[in-house]
N, C-alpha and C positions, 0 to 999 in steps of 0.2 A: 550599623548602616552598611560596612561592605560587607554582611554576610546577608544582609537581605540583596544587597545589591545583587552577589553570587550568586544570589537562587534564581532573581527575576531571570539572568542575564540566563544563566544555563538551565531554567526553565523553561525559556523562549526556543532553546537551544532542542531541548527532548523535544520541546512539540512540533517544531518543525521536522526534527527526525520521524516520529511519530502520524503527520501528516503525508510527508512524503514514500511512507513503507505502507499507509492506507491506503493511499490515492487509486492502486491500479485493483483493490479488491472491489474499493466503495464505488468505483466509477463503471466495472461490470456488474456489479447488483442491482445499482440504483437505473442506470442503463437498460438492461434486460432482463431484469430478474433473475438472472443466474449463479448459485451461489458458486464461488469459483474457488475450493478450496484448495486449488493445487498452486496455488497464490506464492506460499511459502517455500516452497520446491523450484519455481520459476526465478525465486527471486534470488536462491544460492547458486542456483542454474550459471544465472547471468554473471555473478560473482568470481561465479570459477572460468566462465569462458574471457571474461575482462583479464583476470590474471593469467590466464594462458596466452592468450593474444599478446599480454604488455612481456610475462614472464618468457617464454618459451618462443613467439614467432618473431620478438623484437616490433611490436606494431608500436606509433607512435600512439599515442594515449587518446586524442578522437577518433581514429580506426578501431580501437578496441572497446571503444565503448558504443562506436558505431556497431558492431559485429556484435557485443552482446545483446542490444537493442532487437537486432535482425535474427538471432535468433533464440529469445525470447517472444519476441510477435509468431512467429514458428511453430514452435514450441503452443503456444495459445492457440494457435491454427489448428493445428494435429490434436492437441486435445480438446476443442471442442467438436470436432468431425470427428472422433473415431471414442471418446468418452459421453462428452454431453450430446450430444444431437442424437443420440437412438434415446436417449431415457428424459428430453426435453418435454418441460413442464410437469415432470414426474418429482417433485422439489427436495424431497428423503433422497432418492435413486440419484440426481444430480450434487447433493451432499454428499454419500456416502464415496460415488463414483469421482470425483474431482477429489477427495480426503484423500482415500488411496493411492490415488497416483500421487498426489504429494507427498504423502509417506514415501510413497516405492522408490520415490525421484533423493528424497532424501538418504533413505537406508542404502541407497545404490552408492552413495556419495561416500555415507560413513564404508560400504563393504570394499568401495577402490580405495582404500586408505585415505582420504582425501580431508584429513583431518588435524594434521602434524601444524606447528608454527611457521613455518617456511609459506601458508599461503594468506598473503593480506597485499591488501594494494596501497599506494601512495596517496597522499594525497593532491588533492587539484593543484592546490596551492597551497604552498608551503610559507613559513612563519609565523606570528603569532600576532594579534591588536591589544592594546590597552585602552579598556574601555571603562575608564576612572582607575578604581585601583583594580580592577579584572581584566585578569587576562587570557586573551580566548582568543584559540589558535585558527587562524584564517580560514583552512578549510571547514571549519564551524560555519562561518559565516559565510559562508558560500551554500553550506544548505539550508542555512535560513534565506538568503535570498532568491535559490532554487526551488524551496516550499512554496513563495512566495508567488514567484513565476508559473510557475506551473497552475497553482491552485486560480491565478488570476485567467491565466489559458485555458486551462477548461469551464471556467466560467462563463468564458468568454464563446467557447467554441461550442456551447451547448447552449447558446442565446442568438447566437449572430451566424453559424454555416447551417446550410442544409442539412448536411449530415448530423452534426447536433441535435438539430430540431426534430431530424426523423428519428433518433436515437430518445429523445428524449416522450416523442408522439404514442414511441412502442411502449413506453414504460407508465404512461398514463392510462392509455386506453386501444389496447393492442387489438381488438376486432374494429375497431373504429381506422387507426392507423391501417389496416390490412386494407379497408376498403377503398383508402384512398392512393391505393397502390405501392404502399410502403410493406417491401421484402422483410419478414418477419425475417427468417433463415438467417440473410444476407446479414443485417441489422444488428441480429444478436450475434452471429460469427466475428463483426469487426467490432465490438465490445468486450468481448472475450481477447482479441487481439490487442485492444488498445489500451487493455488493464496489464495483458504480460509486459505489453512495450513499460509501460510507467513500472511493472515491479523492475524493470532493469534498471531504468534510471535512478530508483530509486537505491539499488543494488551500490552500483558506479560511484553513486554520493556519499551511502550511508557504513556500507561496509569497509572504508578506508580509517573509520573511526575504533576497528580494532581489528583482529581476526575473523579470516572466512571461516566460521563455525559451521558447524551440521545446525547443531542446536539454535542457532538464529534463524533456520526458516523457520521450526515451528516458533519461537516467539514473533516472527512476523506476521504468519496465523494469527495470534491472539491479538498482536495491536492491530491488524488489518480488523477483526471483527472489534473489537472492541471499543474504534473510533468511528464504527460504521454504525454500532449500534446505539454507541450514546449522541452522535450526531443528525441521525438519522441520514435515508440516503437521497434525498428528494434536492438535498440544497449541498450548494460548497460551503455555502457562510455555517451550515451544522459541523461540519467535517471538520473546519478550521476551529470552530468554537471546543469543540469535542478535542482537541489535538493538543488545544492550549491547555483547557482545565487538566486534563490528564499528565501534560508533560509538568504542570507545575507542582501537580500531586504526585507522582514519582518522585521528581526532586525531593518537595519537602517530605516526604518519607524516607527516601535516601537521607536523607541530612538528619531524622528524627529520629528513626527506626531502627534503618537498616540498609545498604542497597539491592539488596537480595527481595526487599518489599513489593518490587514494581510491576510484579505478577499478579500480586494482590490485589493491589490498585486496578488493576483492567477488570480483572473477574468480578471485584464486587461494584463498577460500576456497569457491567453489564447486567448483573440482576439486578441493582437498583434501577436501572434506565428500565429495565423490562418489567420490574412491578410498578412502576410509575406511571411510567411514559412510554409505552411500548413503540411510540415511531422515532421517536428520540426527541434532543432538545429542540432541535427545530422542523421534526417530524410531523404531518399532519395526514400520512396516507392513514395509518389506525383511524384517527376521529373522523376522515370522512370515510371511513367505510363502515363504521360504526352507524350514523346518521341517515347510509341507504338504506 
């Protein structure tokens, strides 16, 4: 019993990491179609300016994740104006061209040395809860009820404001949306900004749980795709669902396997969800475009 307990609790635990390192890929795809692979590069970005600002300018710790927030939204600005906007709806050309830069951003990282032990951040909050006989250290539980929050807010924010609704109007039915005077351009540029703002946060949360690696953008690449594609991008309730099964399947492969398994786990649920289910588990853009 407490090692199933372990699993549930620090299952709950990856998936919310997991939903939170999604959030800002599946929320510009599903948003504007735009596949934004420079997702993982923004998201170390953010990483290293939070630990500059706390390490190096002396900031206190909401100014510094103020300032990586600001310029990761930036950062998202500048590359969709001067990457994706010339090669926009060209879907290959916006993969290839967003991949790139994510690389470039990364290998820029590994070539400034930017790789040694000396960079990791604190966490929020420090000490640990017991929760039966587990024990699990607070800033844990802070990004699960940061998953939490967040996923409840853009739920929210993409039912109930304007700008939601227009974000949301572009991504069903973008000639229809145009005519009724909603700025394609405008629309998909603050999508693209508002998936870099979330890789920040999600940066701020999730990178305190061990070292600022190179190597963790690209694995936030592959859980960013990964929970995009087995949740599909149309709903939050996919994205969550997708965040869970997968964090709980990490775990128990960790615990079964190996922890070195967890790569595995994404890749082969992204080709099972794609010989399956191609919009995902609660995907339905495939079957209605199927039935036109």
């Amino acid at each position: 019993m407490p090692e199933l307990l372990t699993v549930l609790v620090y299952g709950l635990v990856q998936a919310a990491v997991l939903l939170l390192v999604a959030l800002g890929f599946s929320v510009t795809f599903g948003l504007s179609g735009i596949p934004n692979f420079s997702h993982g590069g923004v998201y170390i970005l953010s990483g290293f300016v939070c630990w500059f600002s706390l390490r190096k300018l002396g900031w206190p710790y909401p100014l510094a994740v103020a300032a990586s927030v600001a310029v990761a939204a930036a950062v998202g600005l500048l590359v969709y104006a001067a990457v994706i906007r010339p090669v926009r709806r060209l879907v290959l050309a916006e993969v290839i061209a967003t991949f790139a830069v994510g690389v470039a951003m990364l290998e820029l990282f590994r070539w400034m040395g930017l790789v040694t032990y000396e960079f990791n951040l604190p966490p929020v909050v420090a000490g640990s809860v017991a929760l039966g006989e587990v024990v699990v250290d607070a800033h844990r539980l802070v990004v699960v009820a940061s998953a939490a929050g967040l996923g409840l807010a853009l739920w929210w924010f993409g039912r109930a404001t304007r700008t939601g609704l227009a974000l949301r109007a572009m991504a069903q039915e973008e000639y229809t949306a145009l005519s009724l005077g909603i700025r394609e351009d405008r629309m998909a540029a603050l999508s693209v900004v508002l998936g870099s703002a979330l890789a920040a946060v999600a940066a701020v949360l999730v990178l305190p749980l061990g070292l600022i690696s190179i190597n963790l953008g690209y694995d936030a690449m592959l859980v960013a795709l990964a929970v995009t594609v087995t949740g599909g991008t149309e709903r939050t309730a996919g994205l969550v669902l997708a965040a869970l099964l997968l964090g709980l399947a990490t775990v128990v492969a960790s615990v079964v396997i190996g922890p070195h398994w967890s790569e595995v786990v994404y890749l082969a649920a992204i080709v099972a969800v794609l010989a399956v289910r191609p919009s995902g588990i609660l995907g339905r853009l495939k079957e209605l475009e199927e039935r036109v």
